[in-house]
N, C-alpha and C positions, 0 to 999 in steps of 0.2 A: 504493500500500500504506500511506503513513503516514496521506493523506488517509484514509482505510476506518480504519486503528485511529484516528486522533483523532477520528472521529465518536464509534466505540464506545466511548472512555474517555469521551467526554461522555456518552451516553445512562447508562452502567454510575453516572455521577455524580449524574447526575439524578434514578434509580432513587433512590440511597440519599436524596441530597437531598431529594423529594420526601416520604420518608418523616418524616428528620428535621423538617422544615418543618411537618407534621401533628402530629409529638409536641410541639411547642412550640405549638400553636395549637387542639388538637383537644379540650382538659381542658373547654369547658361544653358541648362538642355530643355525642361521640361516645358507644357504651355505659365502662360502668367497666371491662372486660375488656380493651378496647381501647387505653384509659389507661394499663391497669399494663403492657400487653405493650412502651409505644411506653417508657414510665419503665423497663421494665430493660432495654432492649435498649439505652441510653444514659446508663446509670450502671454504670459500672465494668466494661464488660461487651466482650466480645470475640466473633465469630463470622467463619464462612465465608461467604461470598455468591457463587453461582455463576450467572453470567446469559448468557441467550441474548437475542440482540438481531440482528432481521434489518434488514443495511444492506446499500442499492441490490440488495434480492431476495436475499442471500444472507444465511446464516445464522452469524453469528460468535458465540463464545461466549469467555467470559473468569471469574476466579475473582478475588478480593477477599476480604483479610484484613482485616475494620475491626477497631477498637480502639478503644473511646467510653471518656473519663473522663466527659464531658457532654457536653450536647446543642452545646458552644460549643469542645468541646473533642475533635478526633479524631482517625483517621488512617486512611488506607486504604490498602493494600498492591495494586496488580493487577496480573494478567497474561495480557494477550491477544497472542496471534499470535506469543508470543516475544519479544515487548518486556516488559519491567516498568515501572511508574511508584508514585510513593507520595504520595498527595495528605492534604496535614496544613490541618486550620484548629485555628488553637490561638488561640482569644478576638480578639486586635485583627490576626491576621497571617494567610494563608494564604497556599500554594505550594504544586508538585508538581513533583517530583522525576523525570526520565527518566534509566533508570542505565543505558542504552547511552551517553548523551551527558555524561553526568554532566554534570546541566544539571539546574537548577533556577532554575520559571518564578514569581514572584511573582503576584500573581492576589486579584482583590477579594474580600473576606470574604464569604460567602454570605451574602446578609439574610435578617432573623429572617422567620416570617411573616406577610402582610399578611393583619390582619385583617378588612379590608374582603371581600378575597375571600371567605371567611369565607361571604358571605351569597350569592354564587354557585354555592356548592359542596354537592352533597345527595349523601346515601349510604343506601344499601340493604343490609339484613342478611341472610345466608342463612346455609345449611350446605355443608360439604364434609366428608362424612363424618363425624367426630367434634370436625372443628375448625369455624370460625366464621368467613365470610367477611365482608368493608367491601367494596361498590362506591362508590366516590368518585367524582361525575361534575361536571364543570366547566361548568355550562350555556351558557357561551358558546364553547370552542372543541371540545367533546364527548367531550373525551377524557377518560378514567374510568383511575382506578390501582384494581387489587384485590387489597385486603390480605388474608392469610389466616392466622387465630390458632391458637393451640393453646390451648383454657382451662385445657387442664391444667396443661401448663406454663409459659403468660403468656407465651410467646416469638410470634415472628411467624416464620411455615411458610416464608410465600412471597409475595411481589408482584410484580403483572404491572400493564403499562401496555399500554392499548387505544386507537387513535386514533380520530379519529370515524366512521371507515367501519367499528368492529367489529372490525379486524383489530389482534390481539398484537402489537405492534412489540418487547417486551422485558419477559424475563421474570426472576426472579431469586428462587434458591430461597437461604435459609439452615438453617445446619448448624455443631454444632462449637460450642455456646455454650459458654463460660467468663463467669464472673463472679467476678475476682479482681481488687485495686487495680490501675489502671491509672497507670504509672508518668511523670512529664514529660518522663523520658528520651527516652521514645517521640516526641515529638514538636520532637528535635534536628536540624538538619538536616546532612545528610551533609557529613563533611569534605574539604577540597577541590575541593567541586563548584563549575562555574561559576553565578553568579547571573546574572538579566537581568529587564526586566519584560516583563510581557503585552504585546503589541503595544495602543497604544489606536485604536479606532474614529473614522474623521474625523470631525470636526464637521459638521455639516450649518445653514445660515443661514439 
């Protein structure tokens, strides 16, 4: 069971991640609508993120409260399967927070994006009804995120990650936007919880 949700907190991460990583990198390729949707959704801005992500055949789903002062600056609130966790990057620091163990893991700053990839990554525009879709497809490992806008409102509906066989692995609708100063408070970390670091990866020679 913890293996199953620590996947899912990673994919529900990389969701947003992925998206982030685009608004930092996506300003000479993408259209303008796309620009302003990915700039307010990471300036001062708050929303709900609800994603379904199917691990080992089943279908898990979990909810996520972000809270962007900037693109360098967040927080995320989830909760799947009954567990909560709260993953903060605040500029030179990140960690996430498990409040059944009150345990907080330190964890590498997410890197900005590599613009190099940049010249591996093509996207295609459509419709979905009145809003505006991005397929994003990664030419070498196939796998496509698809953004979906509202022009009216410059916010982002919804994104879904596709792997290379076509199939939705994880999809993540948002809701519940707010655009009020986002405070540094937000990004305190809990009192008396224990700290530890990330396990690191052996070296290989």
């Amino acid at each position: 069971m913890k293996k199953v949700l620590g996947i899912l907190t990673v994919l529900v991460a990389i969701t947003m991640l992925f998206t982030v990583a685009f608004a930092e990198d996506a300003k000479s390729k993408v259209p303008e609508n796309l620009q302003k949707a990915y700039a307010k959704m990471t300036d001062n801005a708050s929303y709900t993120m609800t994603t379904t992500t199917k691990v080992q055949d089943k279908e898990m789903k979990s909810v996520s409260k972000a809270f962007f002062k900037d693109a360098k600056n967040y927080r995320m609130d989830s909760e799947a399967m009954g567990m909560k966790s709260r993953t903060v990057v605040n500029g030179e620091t990140a960690w996430t927070y498990m409040e059944a163990q009150n345990m907080i893991m330190s964890m590498p700053v997410p890197p900005a994006a590599n613009t190099e990839l940049k010249k591996d990554i093509e996207y295609v525009e459509g419709k979905d009804g009145e809003n505006v879709t991005f397929t994003f497809t990664d030419a070498a490992s196939k796998m496509k995120v698809v953004t979906t806008v509202s022009p009216k409102d410059q916010t982002v509906v919804k994104t879904a990650m596709i792997n290379e066989k076509g199939e939705v692995i994880s999809t993540s609708v948002y809701s519940d936007w707010k655009f009020d100063k986002i405070d540094d408070s937000m990004f305190k970390k809990p009192e008396g919880a224990k700290e530890m670091q990330m396990p690191q990866a052996p070296q290989t020679k």
